[in-house]
Phi, psi and omega in degrees: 000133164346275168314339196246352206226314168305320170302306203308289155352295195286017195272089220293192158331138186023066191243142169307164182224217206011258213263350180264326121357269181298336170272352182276324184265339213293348186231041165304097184278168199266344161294325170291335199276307184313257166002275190292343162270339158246105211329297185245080158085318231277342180092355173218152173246119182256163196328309187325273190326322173310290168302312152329315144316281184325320187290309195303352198231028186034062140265356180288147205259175148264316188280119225264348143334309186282348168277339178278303179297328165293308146348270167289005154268000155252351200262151148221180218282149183208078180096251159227054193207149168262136212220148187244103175284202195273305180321295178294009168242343168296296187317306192296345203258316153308340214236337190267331192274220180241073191335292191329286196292329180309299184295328165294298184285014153252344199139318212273091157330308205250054169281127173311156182279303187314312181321143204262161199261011163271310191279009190239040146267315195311306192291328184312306203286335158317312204289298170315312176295326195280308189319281187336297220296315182281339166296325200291295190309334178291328193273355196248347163280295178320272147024250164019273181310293190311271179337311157332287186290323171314322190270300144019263204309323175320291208285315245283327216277334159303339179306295187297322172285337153300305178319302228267006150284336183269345179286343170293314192276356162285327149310332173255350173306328220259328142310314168329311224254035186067168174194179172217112144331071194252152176228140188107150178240023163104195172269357172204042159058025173274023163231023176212041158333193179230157192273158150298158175277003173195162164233054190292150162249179216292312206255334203219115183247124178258156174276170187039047177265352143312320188266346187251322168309315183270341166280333162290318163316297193301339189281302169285335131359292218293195161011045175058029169292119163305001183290162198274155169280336211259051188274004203253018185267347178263008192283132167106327181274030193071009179354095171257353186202146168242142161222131175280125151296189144276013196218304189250136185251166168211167185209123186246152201213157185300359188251011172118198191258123157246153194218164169199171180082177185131178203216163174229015171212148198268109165266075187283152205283352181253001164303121182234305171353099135358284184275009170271290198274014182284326197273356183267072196271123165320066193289321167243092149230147146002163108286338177299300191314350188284311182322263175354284167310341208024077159305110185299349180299295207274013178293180179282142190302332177325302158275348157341308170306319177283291177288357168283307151334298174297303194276359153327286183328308234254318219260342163312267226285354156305308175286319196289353174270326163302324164286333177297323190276309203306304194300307216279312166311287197333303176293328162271013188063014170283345178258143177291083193018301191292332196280339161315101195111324172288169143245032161268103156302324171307318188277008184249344177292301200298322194282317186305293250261340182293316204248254217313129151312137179281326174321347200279289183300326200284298205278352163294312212268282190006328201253329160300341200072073142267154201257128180175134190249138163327325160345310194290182179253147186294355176287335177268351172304268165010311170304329207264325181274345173289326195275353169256027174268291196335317189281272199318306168306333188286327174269326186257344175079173181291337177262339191276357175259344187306295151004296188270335179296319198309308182338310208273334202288323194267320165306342174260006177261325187306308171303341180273339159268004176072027144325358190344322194271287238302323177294314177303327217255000161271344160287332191257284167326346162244355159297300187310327170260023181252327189313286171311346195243332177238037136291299180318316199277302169327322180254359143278334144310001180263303188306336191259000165289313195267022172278314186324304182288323178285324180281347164264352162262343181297324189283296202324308158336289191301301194310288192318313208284288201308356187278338187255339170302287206305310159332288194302315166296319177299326211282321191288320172276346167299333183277333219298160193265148179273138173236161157351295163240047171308307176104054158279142248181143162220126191276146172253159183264353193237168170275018189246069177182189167280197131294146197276122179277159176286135173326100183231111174060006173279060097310344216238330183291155157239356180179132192234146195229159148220176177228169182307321170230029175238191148219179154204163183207158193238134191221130156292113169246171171311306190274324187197174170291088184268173176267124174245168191194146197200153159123210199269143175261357186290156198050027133102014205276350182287307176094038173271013165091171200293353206248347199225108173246354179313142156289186169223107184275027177198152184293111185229145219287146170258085219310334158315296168238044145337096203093318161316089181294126174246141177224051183178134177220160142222163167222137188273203170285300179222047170211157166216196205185145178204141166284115167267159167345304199276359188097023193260171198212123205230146168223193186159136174093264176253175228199343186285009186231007182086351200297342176262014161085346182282341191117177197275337202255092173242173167247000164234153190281323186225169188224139180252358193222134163335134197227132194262143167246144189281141150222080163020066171104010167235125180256114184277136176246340194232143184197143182203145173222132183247173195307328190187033170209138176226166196216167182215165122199199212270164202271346157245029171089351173293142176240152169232167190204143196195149200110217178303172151220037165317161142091325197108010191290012207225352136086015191282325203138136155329303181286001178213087169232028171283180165305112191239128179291323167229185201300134163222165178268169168272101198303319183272024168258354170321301191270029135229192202244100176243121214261348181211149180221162188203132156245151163241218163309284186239027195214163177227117156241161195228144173228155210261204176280110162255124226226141182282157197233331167179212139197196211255091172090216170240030204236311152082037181281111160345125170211111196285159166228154191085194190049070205239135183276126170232131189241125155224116227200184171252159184308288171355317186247319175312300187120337178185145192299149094209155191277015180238185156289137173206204186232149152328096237265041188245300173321323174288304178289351158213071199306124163255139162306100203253138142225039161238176167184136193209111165277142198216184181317295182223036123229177157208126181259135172219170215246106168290136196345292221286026142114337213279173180219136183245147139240172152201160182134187198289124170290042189291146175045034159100351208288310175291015162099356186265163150329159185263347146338315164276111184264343191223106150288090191285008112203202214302142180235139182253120165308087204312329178291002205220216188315199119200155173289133183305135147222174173331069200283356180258014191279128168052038174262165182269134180237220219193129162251165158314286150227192190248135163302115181067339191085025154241186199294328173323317187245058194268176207272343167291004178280328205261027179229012185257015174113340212250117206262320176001291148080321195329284190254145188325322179291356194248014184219144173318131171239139254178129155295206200247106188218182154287132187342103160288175205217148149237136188251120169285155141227116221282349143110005144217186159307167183185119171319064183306092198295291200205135166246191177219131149245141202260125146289127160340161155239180176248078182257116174234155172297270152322115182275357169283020244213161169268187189296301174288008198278011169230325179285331156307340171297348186288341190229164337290166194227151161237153186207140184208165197255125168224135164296311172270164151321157159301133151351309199188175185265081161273140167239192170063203214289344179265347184265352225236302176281352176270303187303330194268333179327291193274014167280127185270358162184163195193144185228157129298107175261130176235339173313115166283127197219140178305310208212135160248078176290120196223125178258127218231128214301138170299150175098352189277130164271169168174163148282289205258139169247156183202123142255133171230168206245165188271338174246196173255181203154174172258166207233075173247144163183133167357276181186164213224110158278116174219115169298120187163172181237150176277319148324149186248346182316135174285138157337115186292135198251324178175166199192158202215146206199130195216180205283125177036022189201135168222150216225148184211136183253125158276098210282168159318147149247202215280170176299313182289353175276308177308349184266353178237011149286311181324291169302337180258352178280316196289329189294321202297313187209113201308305135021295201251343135321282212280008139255000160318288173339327189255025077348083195320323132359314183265342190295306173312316193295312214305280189332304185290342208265356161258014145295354202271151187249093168288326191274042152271203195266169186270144194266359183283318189288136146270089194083246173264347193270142178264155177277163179316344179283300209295320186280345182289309214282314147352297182295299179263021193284329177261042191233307186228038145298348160270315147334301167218102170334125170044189205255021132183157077231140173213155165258108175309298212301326165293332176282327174275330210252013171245289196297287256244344174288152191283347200282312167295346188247155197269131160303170166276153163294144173228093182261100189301316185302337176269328179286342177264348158295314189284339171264356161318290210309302166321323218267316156299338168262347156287313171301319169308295182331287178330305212284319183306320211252000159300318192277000000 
């Protein structure tokens, strides 16, 4: 056949060949062949295209007569030229090929034997004609769907840019309030737990801890941060403190002591086997050690329940997805005997995807009216057919739907025998009862929105009630005075732990330690600062005394020093230590390394009950206890240090690295003054006193001194030996203000004045903020992912003048972005002719959190002394310097360019004071790009240089930080109240939603309380300058759409506006007029026969 040869043709390069060759073509319908022959487009094949044809399926001729006559006999006049359309190319396509084999490879069995090759072209083009006609109604239904899902995608995407503004400001509201950092995953990954799905407590399940969990991710996530993920359960809370076990972190926060990590097998070091440590399961614990450890064996039956509960859910929606697959075989006659009974959806999922056809599942719902494109998967086919199998039973009962399958069953074997009216008029009989079947379906879908809706409003009920019983219990135990047998509990944040307890009196806590396998804590009671201690008690490490050798799985007071205000704890590996008010220094637990300090000639290894040790002429201000050394210090900045000195950690000197049994001091810290020590495993830091020294100018900027690193260790962890205190030589050549400082096993870190956090030392699993990649840092790295201190963002970015002074290159706008403040000479500074406010623009090349900028003036040094003093430097004022998000608008210059810009600014100042240096502490929170200083008048526009200060991270200042076996941990404190209160309001303007999960944030209370104050119709606090923020363009966009939704212009919940744009119930479909599609191809179908019928004769 012609056409079967063209197709053939058309196969490209390393294309199947022999029999599978034919089935990839055999069915190139003449509406596809036409399409491909015609080249450009134009909808007719014209003579070129024609001959091109011919060549392709080897016919061409030399005689070219006979080709052109073969031509107009299918072709007709189209201007003045003859063109072969699609009817003359259908006829040609019928008459030349081969009806038989065409009408076999379409289906059609029951061809006369007897049929003459006219009628069985006649019978091809009925066959053909139906092939259009159902194509024609799929594709204008696909057409359909597709618009549809356009008209979707439209809103979902104004959708997704509100969320994903109300999930920022809600992330920065949750920053305000503190978090915690961790990087490393312990010595067996027990600190890359898995997080809970919720943080419910006994009485209280809050809301959006799913949402808070995927905005931490994405956050810890982005840009190749290494930090632990499962940290958001401290987000928000109030961090004041972190302390590492060896198992465990604990962090105490205004929501209690929260905890992670634990192991659930003793990875003892002689274990080496694979199936030796799979069989080594904690078979003999404690119960504190289970605690401790948090053995997922050993949770509370409670969340036992709670996950027994998800999966009871998970295995609901498994059968009902098994029945939705059962019915859909069942009606196609696929399911199988042996399947009865089973409930593996997978193997009945395999089986659907083997037998039904997906064209199958397309002409079921087709026949329903359903809106659905060959696009979908057959599984959502599958959903959609099922749940209208579901309707016909319910309504027609089992024989009127048996009924209807046979009905679709039997329409598709009449088309496929080419039966057509018989088929329309079982077609028309099945719409007709489907007609009546999807009212049912519409109103019980009406009903079940609004069951839906009642039951969302009914839980919103419940959850307030439960919000306010819980509240009302958090407010009572937050005041509670802490006792003895109060019962503090630390909750976990991972599904490895106990449950998260209600705050009761950790306002009170002040401060948590941990030791490798212990803890301790100083909790304010009514009379003084007591000590609780917890965790393995051996060799005496609790200090709960020789009568109690049990562990303790909850924090219990320590009856020694009972009464005793204490305001310093450390803890070792299996020793500890605490600071009372007056300066006395109590130690307790093992002795074998001297770490406690009594002397050498003792008669036990260990003290089980707090012991004060006496050190002469010293009042303890300080205490750090390392794996088997320990150091203090005195009220007037002198340390002493006593234990092991292996390696050199006791910082004494080469010649004295034996063992020292009591405190000796450190001679080479005498000149200075030191105010904080950390011991780790093997190393000792020390940091010194930092003190304001003056400040700078009229400008009156701090300028700090001190807080100087003194380190002592072995090269191995240090980076370089030393056995005395010394400094780094990186730290001498770039001196930093430090205040924090943390010795851990084999690294260590601190925390710098301006907030940033370094670690250095062996990176095992990530523990120094680096890649894992790095195994060793040899010295301090500022963790890149987490703060940085503001610097010039405007040094050597590209800027701009209004105009150039003379046109020449000398005074151009880049002097004032290369650093250089000096201002002496004229060539060096930015220049302007003499116009209406001139202007200079920076652009800092992304967004950025901007602090502070500086602007520098020119000086006043003249040549000429008749001149007054100030006559150049005063051209600089007054001034405006302003914040932009955007390009300036449009090229305005003068007073209209001046007012566009400040228009579209998110903050701006006036300067009018002639001044050397000009300073703007530029309002917290501000993002912006483009920076302009522009003058208010007119003048020439000269000045030095323009510093703008700020960071591109949005992460808050590290307050302090901590280091533990392969792991470090970094707190991000609270900021001031008006900065929470006005993250609050722009997370509430964004989204009401993120009211009610702030509210359940202690952090939060007073605004939560405050929050039906707020006056919303006022301008948005979100929008900038003229741009609306992304709430605003949803609401803009859709407003007469979700005006029953939202009163005025708030309070709304996006997830009700979405779950409003996005029902499918709410959007108008396109119109489909099945009836003009099945005419125009009637009509097409009669004007191909006439055709037909002329050139057959």
């Amino acid at each position: 056949m012609v056409f079967f040869v063209v197709a053939n043709s058309a196969i490209p390069d390393g294309g199947v060949d022999g029999e599978e060759e034919e089935d990839a073509y055999s069915h190139l319908s003449p509406n596809a062949a036409f399409k491909k022959f015609d080249t450009n487009g134009s909808g007719d094949i014209d003579e070129d295209e024609f001959f091109h044809l011919l060549e392709a399926v080897g016919m061409s001729s030399n005689n070219e007569e006979y080709q052109e006559r073969l031509f107009r006999r299918y072709a007709k006049k189209s201007g003045s030229t003859n063109v072969i359309d699609y009817g003359g190319f259908k006829v040609a396509w019928l008459l030349l090929g081969n009806p038989l084999r065409e009408l076999i490879e379409r289906g059609v069995r029951d061809v006369p034997k007897s049929a003459t090759r006219l009628q069985l072209v006649r019978l091809l083009e009925k066959t053909i004609d139906n092939e259009e006609r159902l194509d024609g109604l799929a594709r204008a239904e696909a057409d359909r769907y597709r618009t549809l899902c356009d008209m979707t995608n439209f809103r979902r995407e104004y959708i997704c840019k509100a969320k994903d503004r109300a999930g920022l400001e809600l992330a920065a509201a949750l920053d305000a309030a503190g978090q915690v950092y961790v990087f490393g995953t312990g010595a067996y990954g027990q600190f890359r737990g898995v997080p809970k799905r919720n943080m419910s407590t006994s009485s209280f399940r809050p809301e959006g801890t799913a949402l808070i969990q995927s905005l931490w991710e994405d956050r810890v996530r982005g840009d190749g941060n290494v930090a632990n993920p499962n940290t958001a359960g401290v987000w928000g809370r109030r961090p004041r403190k972190v302390a590492l076990a060896d198992d465990a972190i604990f962090a105490l926060t205004d929501s209690g002591i929260l905890s992670w990590g634990g192991k659930s097998i003793w990875h003892a070091h002689s274990i080496d086997q694979p199936i030796q440590r799979a069989s080594a399961q904690l078979a003999q614990t404690t119960p504190r050690s289970s605690v401790l450890l948090m053995k997922s064996e050993c949770m509370h039956k409670k969340h036992m329940t709670v996950v027994q509960e998800e999966a009871d859910e998970e295995n609901a929606r498994s059968a009902w997805d098994l029945d939705k697959v059962e019915l859909v075989l069942k009606y196609y006659g696929y399911w199988p005997a042996h399947f009865d009974g089973t409930n593996d959806l997978g193997l009945v999922r395999d089986h659907l995807a083997a037998n039904v056809q997906k064209d199958s599942l397309f002409q079921s719902l087709l026949l329903r009216g359903k809106p659905c494109e060959k696009g979908l998967s057959k599984f959502e086919m599958t959903e959609i057919l099922a749940q209208d199998i579901r309707l016909e039973k319910d309504v027609l009962g089992e024989k009127g739907q048996q009924q209807l399958c046979d009905m679709e069953h039997e329409i598709v074997d009449l088309i496929r025998r080419n039966e057509i009216k018989q088929a329309d008029y079982l077609r028309l009989k099945f719409v007709e009862i489907w007609s009546s079947l999807s009212k049912e379906q519409k109103l019980r879908a009406n009903i079940d929105d609004q069951r839906k809706e009642d039951e969302r409003r009914s839980n919103r009920d419940r959850q307030e009630k439960d919000y306010k019983n819980w509240n009302a219990k958090r407010t009572g135990l937050e005041r509670a005075s802490v006792t003895e047998h109060s019962g503090l509990m630390a909750g976990a944040i991972t599904t490895r732990g106990a449950d998260i307890q209600t705050p009761r009196g950790e306002s009170q806590c002040l401060n948590i330690v941990a030791g490798a396998h212990h803890a301790a804590i100083i909790v304010q009671d009514e009379r003084s600062r007591s000590l609780y201690t917890w965790g393995v008690s051996s060799l005496g490490r609790l200090g709960h005394g020789e009568s109690e050798f049990e562990d303790c799985n909850y924090p219990r007071i320590v009856e020694e020093l009972k009464g005793t205000s204490i305001i310093e704890i450390s803890c070792g590996h299996s020793h500890s230590a605490a600071v009372s008010k007056n300066g006395h220094l109590f130690m307790w637990g093992s002795a074998s390394s001297g770490e406690l300090g009594f002397g050498g000639e003792i008669s036990d290894y260990f003290c089980t009950a707090p012991t004060r040790l006496l050190i002469p002429c010293c009042t303890v201000v300080k205490v750090s206890c390392g794996a088997s050394h320990t150091a203090c210090i005195g009220k007037s900045g002198e340390m002493y240090v006593w234990g092991s000195c292996d390696g050199g950690r006791l910082g004494l000197g080469r010649d004295q690295i034996g063992t020292r049994y009591t405190p000796t001091v450190v001679n080479s810290l005498c000149h200075e003054k030191v105010v904080d020590v950390s011991c780790g495993t093997f190393v000792s830091l020390a940091l010194t006193e930092s003190e304001n020294v003056g400040t700078h100018g009229r400008t009156s900027v701090k300028r700090l001194t001190g807080g100087r690193l003194y380190v002592a260790g072995p090269k191995n962890v240090l980076g370089a030996s030393f056995p005395s205190f010394g400094e780094l030589e990186c730290m001498k050549a770039k001196p930093a203000v430090i205040k924090s400082i943390a010795a851990g096993y084999s690294h260590q870190a601190f925390v710098s004045q301006s907030g940033e956090l370094y670690c250095w030392g062996h990176n095992i699993h990530g523990c120094c903020g680096q890649p894992e990649t790095a195994t060793f840092i040899s010295e301090p790295a500022l963790v890149e992912q987490l703060y940085k201190a503001p610097k010039n963002l405007a040094l050597g970015k590209s800027c701009h003048l209004s105009t150039l002074y003379k046109d020449t290159t000398g005074l151009s706008a880049s002097n004032a972005v290369d650093g250089h403040i000096d201002g002496n000479d004229t060539s060096s500074l930015a220049h302007t002719q003499f116009q209406a406010n001139p202007y200079f623009e920076v652009d800092l090349g992304s967004m950025a959190y901007i602090t502070n900028i500086r602007v520098w003036n020119r000086r006043n040094e003249l040549d000429d002394s008749a001149l007054p003093l100030d006559v150049f430097s005063k051209r600089l004022f007054p001034c405006f310097v302003m914040i932009s998000q955007f390009p300036a608008r449009d090229n305005l210059q003068g007073k209209e360019g001046l007012a566009s810009f400040m228009s579209q600014s998110v903050a701006h100042i006036r300067f009018s004071e002639d001044t050397r240096l000009s300073n703007w502490n530029v309002p917290k929170y501000t993002v912006g790009r483009y920076v302009r200083l522009q003058l208010e008048g007119s003048n020439f526009l000269h000045f030095a240089q323009m510093e703008v200060f700020g960071h591109q991270v949005s992460r808050g200042p590290i307050s302090s930080c901590s280091a533990g076996k392969f792991v470090t941990a970094a707190v991000v404190g609270c900021i001031d109240r008006d900065g929470m209160k006005a993250a609050y309001k722009r997370a509430v303007f964004a989204d009401w939603y993120n009211a009610e999960i702030l509210r359940q944030f202690s952090a939060y209370a007073n605004e939560c309380s405050e929050h039906n104050s707020f006056n919303y119709k006022t301008k948005c606090m979100l929008c900038v300058g003229n741009k609306e923020c992304e709430i605003c363009s949803l609401m803009s966009k859709f407003r007469s759409e979700v005006q029953d939704i939202v009163k005025g212009n708030h309070p709304y919940r996006l997830g009700d506006i979405e779950a409003h744009l996005l029902n499918a119930m709410n959007i108008e479909r396109p119109y489909i007029d099945h009836k003009n599609v099945t005419d125009s191809s009637d009509h097409e179908s009669k004007e191909e026969g006439s055709l037909l019928r002329q050139k057959s004769n």
